[in-house]
C-alpha positions in Angstrom: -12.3 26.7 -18.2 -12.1 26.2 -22.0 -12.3 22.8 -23.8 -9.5 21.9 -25.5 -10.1 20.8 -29.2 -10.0 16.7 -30.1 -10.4 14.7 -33.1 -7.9 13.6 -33.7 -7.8 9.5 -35.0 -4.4 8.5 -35.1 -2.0 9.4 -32.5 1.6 8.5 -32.5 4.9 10.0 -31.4 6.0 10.6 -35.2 2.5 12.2 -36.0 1.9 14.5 -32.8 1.7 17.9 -33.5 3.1 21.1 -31.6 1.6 20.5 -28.5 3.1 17.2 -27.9 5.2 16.3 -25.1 6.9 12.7 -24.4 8.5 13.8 -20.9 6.6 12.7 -17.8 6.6 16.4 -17.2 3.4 17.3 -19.3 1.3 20.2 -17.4 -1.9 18.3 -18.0 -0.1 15.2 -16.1 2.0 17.4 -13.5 -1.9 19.2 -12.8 -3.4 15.7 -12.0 -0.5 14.4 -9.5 -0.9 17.6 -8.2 -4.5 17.4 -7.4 -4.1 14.1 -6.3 -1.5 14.8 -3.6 -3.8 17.6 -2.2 -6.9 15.8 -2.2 -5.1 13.0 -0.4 -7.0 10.3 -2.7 -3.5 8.7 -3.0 0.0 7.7 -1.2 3.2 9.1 -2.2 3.8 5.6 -3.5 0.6 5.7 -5.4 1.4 9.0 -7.0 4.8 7.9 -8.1 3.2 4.7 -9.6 0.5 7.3 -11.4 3.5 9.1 -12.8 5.1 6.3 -14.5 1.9 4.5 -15.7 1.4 8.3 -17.4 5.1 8.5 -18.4 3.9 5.5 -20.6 0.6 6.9 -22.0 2.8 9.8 -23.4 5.3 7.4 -25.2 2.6 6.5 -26.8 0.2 9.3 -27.1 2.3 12.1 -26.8 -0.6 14.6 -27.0 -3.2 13.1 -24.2 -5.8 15.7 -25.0 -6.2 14.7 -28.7 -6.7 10.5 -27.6 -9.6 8.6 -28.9 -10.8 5.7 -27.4 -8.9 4.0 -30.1 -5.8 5.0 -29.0 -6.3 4.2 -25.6 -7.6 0.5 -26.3 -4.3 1.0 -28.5 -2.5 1.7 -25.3 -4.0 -0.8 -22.8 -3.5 -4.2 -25.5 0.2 -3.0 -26.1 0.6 -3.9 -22.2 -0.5 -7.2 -22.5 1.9 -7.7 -25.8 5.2 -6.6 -23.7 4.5 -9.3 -21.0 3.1 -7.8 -17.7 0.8 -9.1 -15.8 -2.7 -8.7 -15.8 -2.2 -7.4 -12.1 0.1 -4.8 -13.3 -1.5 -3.9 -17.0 -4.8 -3.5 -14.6 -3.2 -1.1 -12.4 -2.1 1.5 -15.6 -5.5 1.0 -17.0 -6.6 2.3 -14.1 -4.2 4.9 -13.2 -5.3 6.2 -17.4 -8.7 5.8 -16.8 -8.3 8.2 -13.6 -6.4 10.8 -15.7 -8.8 11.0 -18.3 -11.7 11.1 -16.2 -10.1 14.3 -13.9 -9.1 15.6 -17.6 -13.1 15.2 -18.6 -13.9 17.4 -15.3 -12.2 20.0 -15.5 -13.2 20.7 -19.3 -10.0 19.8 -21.0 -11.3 17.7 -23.0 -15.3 17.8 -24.2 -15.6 14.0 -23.6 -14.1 10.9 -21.7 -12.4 8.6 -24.3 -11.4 6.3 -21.3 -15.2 5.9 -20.2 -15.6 2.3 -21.7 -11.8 1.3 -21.1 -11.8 -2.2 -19.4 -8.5 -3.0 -17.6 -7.6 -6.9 -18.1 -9.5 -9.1 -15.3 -7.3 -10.8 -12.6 -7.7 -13.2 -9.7 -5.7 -11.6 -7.0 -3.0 -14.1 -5.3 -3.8 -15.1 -2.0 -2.2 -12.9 1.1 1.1 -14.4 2.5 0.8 -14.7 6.2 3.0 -16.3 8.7 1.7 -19.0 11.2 1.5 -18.3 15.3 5.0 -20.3 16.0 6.7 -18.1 12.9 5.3 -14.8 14.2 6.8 -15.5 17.6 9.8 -16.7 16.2 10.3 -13.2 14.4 9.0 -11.1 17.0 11.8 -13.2 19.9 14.6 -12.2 17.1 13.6 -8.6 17.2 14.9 -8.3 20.8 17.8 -7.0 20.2 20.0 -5.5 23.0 19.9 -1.2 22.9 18.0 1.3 21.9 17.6 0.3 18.5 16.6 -3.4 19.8 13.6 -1.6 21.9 12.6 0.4 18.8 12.6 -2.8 16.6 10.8 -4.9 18.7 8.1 -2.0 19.5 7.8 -1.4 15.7 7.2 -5.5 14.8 4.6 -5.9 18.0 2.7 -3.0 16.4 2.5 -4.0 12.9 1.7 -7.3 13.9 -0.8 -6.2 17.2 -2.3 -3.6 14.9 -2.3 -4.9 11.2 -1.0 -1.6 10.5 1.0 -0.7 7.3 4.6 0.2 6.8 3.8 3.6 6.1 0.8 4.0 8.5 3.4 2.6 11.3 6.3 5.2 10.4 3.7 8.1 10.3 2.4 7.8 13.5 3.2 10.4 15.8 3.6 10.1 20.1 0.1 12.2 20.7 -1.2 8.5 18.2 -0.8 6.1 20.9 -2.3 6.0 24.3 -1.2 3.3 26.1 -3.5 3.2 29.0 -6.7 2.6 27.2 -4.6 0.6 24.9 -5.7 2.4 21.6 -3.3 3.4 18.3 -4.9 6.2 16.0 -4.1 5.3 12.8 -4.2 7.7 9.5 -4.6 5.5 6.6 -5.3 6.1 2.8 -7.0 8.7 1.7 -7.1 10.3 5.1 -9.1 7.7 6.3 -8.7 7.9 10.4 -9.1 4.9 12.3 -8.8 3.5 16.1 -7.2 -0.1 16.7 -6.8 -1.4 20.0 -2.9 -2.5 21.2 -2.5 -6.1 22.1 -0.5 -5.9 25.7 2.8 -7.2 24.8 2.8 -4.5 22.2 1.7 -1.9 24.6 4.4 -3.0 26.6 7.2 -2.9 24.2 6.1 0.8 23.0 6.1 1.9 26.5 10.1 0.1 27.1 10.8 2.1 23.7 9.5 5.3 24.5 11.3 5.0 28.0 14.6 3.4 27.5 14.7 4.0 23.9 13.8 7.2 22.5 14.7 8.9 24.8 18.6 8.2 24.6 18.2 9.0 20.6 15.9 12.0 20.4 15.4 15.1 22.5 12.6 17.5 22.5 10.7 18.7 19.4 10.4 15.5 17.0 6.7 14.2 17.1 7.1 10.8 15.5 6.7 7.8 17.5 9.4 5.8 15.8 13.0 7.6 14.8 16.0 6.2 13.4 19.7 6.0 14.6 19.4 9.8 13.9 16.5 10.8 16.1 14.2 11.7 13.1 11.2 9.8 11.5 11.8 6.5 10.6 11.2 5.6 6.5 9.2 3.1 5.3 11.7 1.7 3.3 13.8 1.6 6.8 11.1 -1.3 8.7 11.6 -3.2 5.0 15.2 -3.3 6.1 14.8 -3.9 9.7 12.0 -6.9 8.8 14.9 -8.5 7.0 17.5 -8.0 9.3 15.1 -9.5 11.8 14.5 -12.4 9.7 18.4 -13.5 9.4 18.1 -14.1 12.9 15.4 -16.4 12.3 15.0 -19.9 10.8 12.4 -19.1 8.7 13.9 -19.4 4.5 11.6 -17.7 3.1 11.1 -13.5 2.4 9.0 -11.8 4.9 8.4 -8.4 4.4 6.8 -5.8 6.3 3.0 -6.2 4.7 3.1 -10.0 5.7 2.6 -8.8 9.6 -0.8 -6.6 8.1 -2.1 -10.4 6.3 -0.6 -12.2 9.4 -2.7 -10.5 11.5 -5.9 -10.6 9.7 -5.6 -14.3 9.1 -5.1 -15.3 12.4 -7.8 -12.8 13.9 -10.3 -14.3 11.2 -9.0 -18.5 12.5 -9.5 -17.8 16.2 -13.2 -16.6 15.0 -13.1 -12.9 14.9 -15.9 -11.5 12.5 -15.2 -10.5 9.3 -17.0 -7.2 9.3 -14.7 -6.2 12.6 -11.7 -7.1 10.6 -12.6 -4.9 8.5 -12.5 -2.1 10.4 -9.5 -3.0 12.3 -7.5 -2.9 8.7 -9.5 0.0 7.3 -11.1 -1.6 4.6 -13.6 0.5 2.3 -15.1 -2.6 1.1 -15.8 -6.1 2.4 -14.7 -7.5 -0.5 -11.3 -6.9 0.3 -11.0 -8.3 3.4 -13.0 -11.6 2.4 -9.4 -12.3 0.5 -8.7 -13.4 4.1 -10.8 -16.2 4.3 -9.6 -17.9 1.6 -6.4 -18.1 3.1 -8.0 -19.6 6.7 -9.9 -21.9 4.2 -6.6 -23.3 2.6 -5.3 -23.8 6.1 -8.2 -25.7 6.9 -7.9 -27.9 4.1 -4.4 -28.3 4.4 -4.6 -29.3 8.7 -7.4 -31.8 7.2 -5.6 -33.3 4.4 -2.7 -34.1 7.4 -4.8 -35.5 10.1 -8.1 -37.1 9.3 -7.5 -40.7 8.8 -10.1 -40.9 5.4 -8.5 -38.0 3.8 
């Protein structure tokens, strides 16, 4: 494959040449979402996210292929200057730095321009996670009478039983779950397989689902484990509204979405003394690092229970 020329040191949309292009449909872009979608190194949510932290490279650097490392440091301060957060300016950085480095690969450029870009450093919030007598508050609510109640209440033991994300949840199939030996096959990013074990209530409400559910929504030929009013595959942005439908029913005032059951169940694995390293696996962590977030939050509760009850604090 040919390198493309560079050189350029100022790059601006009033100054692009020819080859410029200020859509989010350049071919150099729409070739990198692509390879990203088949090499399964990203969601569809990520690859949306990609598209319009690129979509804002172009506005200002309409020709990508001609960028110095100028114009990207140009690029990555004029994030800070509109406001966003270090969390979000971090995540275009990276999505840029990603681009360029594919770019650098496959000889469309000679060199990477975005090799020494830093993205702003952040200290990542703490998890939000709901405490044992809230969890069974939500997961009482879900019980709904109907089909739709049994899918609900299913779908909330699992994400909770399982730490298992929205999307993970919606794309499991029936052949995913065996509920005798208790285990859910779970496909998370990147293609990355795991095996969790079911808690038994949730076994229990899958196998009251699949019985007295599914079966009076869906016939024969749709795989997926979980299916809307319709009989096909439930959305992810469909458990976001059944999580808050769910939570009206409650007495808990404050927002609860579906990713809170994930941290819910992590922190309360990690406070009953479950190893770190197993938690881990059970949420299909690449690195430790990530799931050490946890502990701070088990720490805070800590504190907190002490501050409350010991007499000298």
């Amino acid at each position: 494959m040919s390198v493309k020329g560079a050189g350029m040191r100022s790059v601006s949309p009033s100054s692009a040449g020819g080859g410029a292009c200020t859509d989010t449909n350049h071919p150099r872009v729409e070739e990198y979402l692509k390879a990203v979608r088949l090499h399964g190194s990203g969601s569809a949510a990520t690859t949306r996210a990609y598209r319009q932290d690129l979509s804002e490279l172009l506005r200002l650097i309409p020709d990508p292929e001609r960028a110095t490392s100028k114009d990207l440091r140009r690029f990555a301060a004029s994030l800070l200057r509109r406001g966003l957060s270090n969390r979000t300016a971090a995540r275009k950085v990276a999505a840029v730095r990603g681009f360029y480095r594919w770019m650098a690969r496959e000889g469309y450029i000679p060199d990477n321009p975005a090799h020494r870009l830093h993205a702003p450093k952040f200290r990542p919030g703490l998890p939000h996670a709901l405490s044992e007598a809230a969890m069974h508050e939500m997961l009482s609510a879900a019980a709904e009478p109907g089909p739709l109640g049994l899918r609900d209440t299913a779908l909330l033991e699992l994400l909770y039983a399982a730490g298992v994300r929205a999307g993970e949840a919606v794309g499991l199939n029936l052949t995913d779950v065996d509920l005798e030996q208790r285990l859910v096959r779970v496909m998370g990013k990147g293609g990355k397989e795991r095996m969790v074990p079911l808690a038994a209530p949730a076994r229990d409400a899958i196998r009251r689902w699949l019985a007295d559910g599914r079966k009076k929504i869906v016939g024969g030929g749709e795989p997926a484990l979980f299916v809307n009013y319709r009989g096909t595959r439930l959305s992810s942005r469909s458990v976001g509204r059944i999580v808050a439908a769910v939570l009206g029913r409650t007495a808990i005032h404050h927002h609860v979405s579906p990713h809170w059951f994930r941290h819910t169940f992590a922190t309360h694995l990690l406070e009953n003394g479950a190893d770190l390293r197993v938690v881990q696996e059970l949420l299909g962590h690449s690195r430790l690092s990530t799931t050490q977030i946890y502990t701070q939050v088990t720490l805070e509760r800590l504190e907190a229970v002490y501050a409350h009850t010991h007499p000298r604090a």
